[in-house]
C-alpha positions in Angstrom: 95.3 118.3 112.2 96.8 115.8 114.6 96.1 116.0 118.1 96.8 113.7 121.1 92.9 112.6 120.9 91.0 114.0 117.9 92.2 114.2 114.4 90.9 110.7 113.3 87.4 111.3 115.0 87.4 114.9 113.5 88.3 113.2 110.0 85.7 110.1 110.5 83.2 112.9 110.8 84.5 114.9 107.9 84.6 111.4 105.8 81.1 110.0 106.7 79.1 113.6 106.6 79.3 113.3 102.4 76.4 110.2 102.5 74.4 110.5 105.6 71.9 112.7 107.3 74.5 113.7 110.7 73.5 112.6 113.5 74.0 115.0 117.3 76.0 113.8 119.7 73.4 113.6 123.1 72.8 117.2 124.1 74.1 118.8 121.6 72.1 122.0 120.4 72.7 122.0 116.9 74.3 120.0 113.6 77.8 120.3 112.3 77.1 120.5 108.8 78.9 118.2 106.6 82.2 119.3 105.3 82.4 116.8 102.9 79.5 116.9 100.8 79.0 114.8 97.6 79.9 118.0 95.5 83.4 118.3 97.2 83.8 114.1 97.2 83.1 113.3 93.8 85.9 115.5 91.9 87.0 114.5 88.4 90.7 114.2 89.3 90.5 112.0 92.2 90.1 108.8 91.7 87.8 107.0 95.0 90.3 103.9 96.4 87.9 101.1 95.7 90.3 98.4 96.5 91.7 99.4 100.2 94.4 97.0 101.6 92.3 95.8 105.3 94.9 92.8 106.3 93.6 93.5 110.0 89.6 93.4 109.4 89.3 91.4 112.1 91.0 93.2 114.5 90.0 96.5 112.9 86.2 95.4 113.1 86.8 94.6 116.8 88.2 98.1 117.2 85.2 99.9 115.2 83.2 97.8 117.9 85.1 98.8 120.8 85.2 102.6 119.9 81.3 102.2 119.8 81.1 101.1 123.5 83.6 103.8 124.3 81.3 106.6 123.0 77.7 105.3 124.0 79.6 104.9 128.0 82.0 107.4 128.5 82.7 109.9 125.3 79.0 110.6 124.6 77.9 111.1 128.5 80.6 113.2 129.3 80.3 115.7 126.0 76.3 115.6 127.0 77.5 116.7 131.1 80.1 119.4 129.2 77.3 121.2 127.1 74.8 120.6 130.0 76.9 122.8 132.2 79.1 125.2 129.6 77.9 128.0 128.2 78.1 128.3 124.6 80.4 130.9 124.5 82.4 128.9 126.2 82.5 126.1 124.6 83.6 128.3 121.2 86.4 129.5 122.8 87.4 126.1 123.9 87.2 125.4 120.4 89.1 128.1 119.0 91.7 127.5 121.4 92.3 124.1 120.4 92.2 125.0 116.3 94.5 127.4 116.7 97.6 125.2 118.3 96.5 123.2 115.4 97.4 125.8 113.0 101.3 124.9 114.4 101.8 122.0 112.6 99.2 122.8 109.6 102.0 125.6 108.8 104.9 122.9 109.2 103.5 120.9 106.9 102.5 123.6 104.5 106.4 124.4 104.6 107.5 120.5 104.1 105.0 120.3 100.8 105.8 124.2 99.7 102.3 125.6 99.7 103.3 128.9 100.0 99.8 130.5 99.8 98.7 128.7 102.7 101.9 129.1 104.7 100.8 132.9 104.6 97.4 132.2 105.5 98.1 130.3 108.2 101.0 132.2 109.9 98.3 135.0 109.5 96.1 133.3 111.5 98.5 132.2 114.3 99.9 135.3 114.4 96.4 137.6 114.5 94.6 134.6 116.8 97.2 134.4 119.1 97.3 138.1 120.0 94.1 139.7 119.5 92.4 136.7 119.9 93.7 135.9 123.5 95.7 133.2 122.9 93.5 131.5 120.2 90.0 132.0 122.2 88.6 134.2 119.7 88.8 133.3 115.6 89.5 137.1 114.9 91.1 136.1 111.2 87.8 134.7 110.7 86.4 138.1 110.8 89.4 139.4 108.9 88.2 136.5 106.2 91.8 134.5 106.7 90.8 131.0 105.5 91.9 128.5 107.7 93.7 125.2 106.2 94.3 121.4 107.7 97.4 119.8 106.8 99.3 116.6 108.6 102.4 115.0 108.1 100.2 112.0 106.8 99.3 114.6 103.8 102.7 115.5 103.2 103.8 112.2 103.3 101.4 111.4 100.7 102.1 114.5 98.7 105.6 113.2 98.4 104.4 109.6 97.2 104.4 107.5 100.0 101.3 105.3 99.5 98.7 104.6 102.6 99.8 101.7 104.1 97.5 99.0 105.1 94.1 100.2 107.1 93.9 100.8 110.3 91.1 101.1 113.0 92.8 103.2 115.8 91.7 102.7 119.8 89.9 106.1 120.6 91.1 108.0 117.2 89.0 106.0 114.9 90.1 105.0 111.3 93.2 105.7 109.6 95.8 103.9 108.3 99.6 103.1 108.5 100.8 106.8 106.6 98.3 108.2 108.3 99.2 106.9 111.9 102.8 107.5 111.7 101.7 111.2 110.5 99.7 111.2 113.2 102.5 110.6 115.6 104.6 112.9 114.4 102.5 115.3 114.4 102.4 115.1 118.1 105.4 114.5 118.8 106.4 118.4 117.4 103.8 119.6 118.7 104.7 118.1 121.9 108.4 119.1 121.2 107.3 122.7 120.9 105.1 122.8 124.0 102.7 126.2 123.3 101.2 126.0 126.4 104.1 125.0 128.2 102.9 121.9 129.6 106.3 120.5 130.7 106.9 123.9 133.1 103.5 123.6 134.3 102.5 119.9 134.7 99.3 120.9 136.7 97.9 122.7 133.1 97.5 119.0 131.9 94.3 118.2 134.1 92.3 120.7 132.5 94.5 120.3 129.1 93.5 117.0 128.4 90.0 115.9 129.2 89.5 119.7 127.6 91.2 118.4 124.3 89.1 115.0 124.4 85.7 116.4 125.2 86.0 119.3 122.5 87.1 116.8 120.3 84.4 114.6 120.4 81.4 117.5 120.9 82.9 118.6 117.5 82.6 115.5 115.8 78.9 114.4 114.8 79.8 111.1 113.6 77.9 108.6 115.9 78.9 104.7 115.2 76.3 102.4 114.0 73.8 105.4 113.2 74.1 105.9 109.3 71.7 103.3 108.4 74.1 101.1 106.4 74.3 97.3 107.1 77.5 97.9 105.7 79.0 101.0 107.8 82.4 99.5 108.3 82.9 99.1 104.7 81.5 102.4 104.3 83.2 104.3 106.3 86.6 102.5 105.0 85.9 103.7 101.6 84.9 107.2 102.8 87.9 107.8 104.9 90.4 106.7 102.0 88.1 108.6 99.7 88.4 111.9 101.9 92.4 111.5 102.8 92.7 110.5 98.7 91.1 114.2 98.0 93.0 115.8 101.0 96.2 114.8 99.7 95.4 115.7 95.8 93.6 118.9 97.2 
């Protein structure tokens, strides 16, 4: 899902968790299992992008280096002083607070591309979530065994045939690529329109809001930069992030 940090950092851990042992983020307790495995990435009626369009590798290398610094001096020490001082029950609810304003434009997007099953899922979940849950705090559907879906603008952009664009190396947000980015934004920008929590009535909610947002973000995302091992880690994480939004698209 697109937030105003996360979704490319969430998806650059979803993307690189099919090849590599996962690396924790610095105090963190335990590891996010890999979404992605190699059963789920190597499906018969996907075909992996093995020729990706990178006209920017310079700059986009540049970037993948500069988001590196970013984690090891402010991203990484500041999810390590959140965990250090939040109880865990805290830190889920955190969580479940941000997945379920996800779930707002998930079920706009299921509308756009007509997935009717998922639309009822997922207005299920926003529905039972935002009421017995408190406001998304507690993932009650999960108990009532309500799958939970992720779906962008970039995904129904592709679902309708617009192709990927050119690669893309975002500051902060990690890789994507021209679809994907302009998804991305949109994405926001309803959200934003929308306003769940009412941010434009109460400006003061956006101090916590945001470095919230940011922090959970990135303690949710196990991906660590330069860690899997691979003198070529730019080139595979390129191929694994076209590889993951080629299945999430055809999925």
């Amino acid at each position: 899902m697109v937030k105003p940090l996360g979704i490319a950092l969430l998806t650059l851990t979803l993307a690189t968790g099919g090849c590599a042992t996962t690396p924790k983020a610095p105090g963190a307790t335990s590891i996010t299992p890999p979404i992605y495995g190699r059963e789920r990435m190597a499906l018969d009626d996907v075909e992996a992008p093995l020729e990706i369009s990178d006209p920017f590798e310079a700059y986009n290398r540049s970037m993948y280096w500069f988001n590196a610094k970013a984690d090891d001096y402010l991203l990484n020490p500041a999810v390590a002083g959140y965990q250090r001082i939040t109880p865990e029950f805290v830190r889920r609810g955190v969580t479940n607070f941000f997945q379920n304003l996800d779930e707002i434009p998930t079920l706009l997007n299921q509308v756009l591309q007509l997935k009717w099953s998922g639309v009822w899922d997922t207005s299920r979940r926003l529905v039972t979530n935002s009421t017995i849950g408190v406001a998304g705090l507690m993932d009650v559907a999960k108990r009532f065994n309500i799958p939970r879906h992720d779906e962008d603008f970039g995904q129904t952009l592709g679902h309708y045939g617009v192709g990927t664009g050119p690669y893309l190396m975002l500051p902060l947000f990690g890789p994507s690529n021209l679809r994907d980015a302009l998804g991305r934004g949109a994405d926001t920008l309803v959200l934003a329109a929308i306003d769940p929590v009412e941010l434009d009535h109460h400006p003061d909610r956006r101090y916590p809001y945001y470095p919230l947002l940011i922090v959970d973000t990135r303690a949710n995302t196990a991906f660590q930069y330069y860690e899997t091992g691979s003198p070529f880690e730019y080139e595979l994480v390129r191929l694994l992030f076209n590889t993951m939004r080629e299945f999430d698209v055809a999925k």
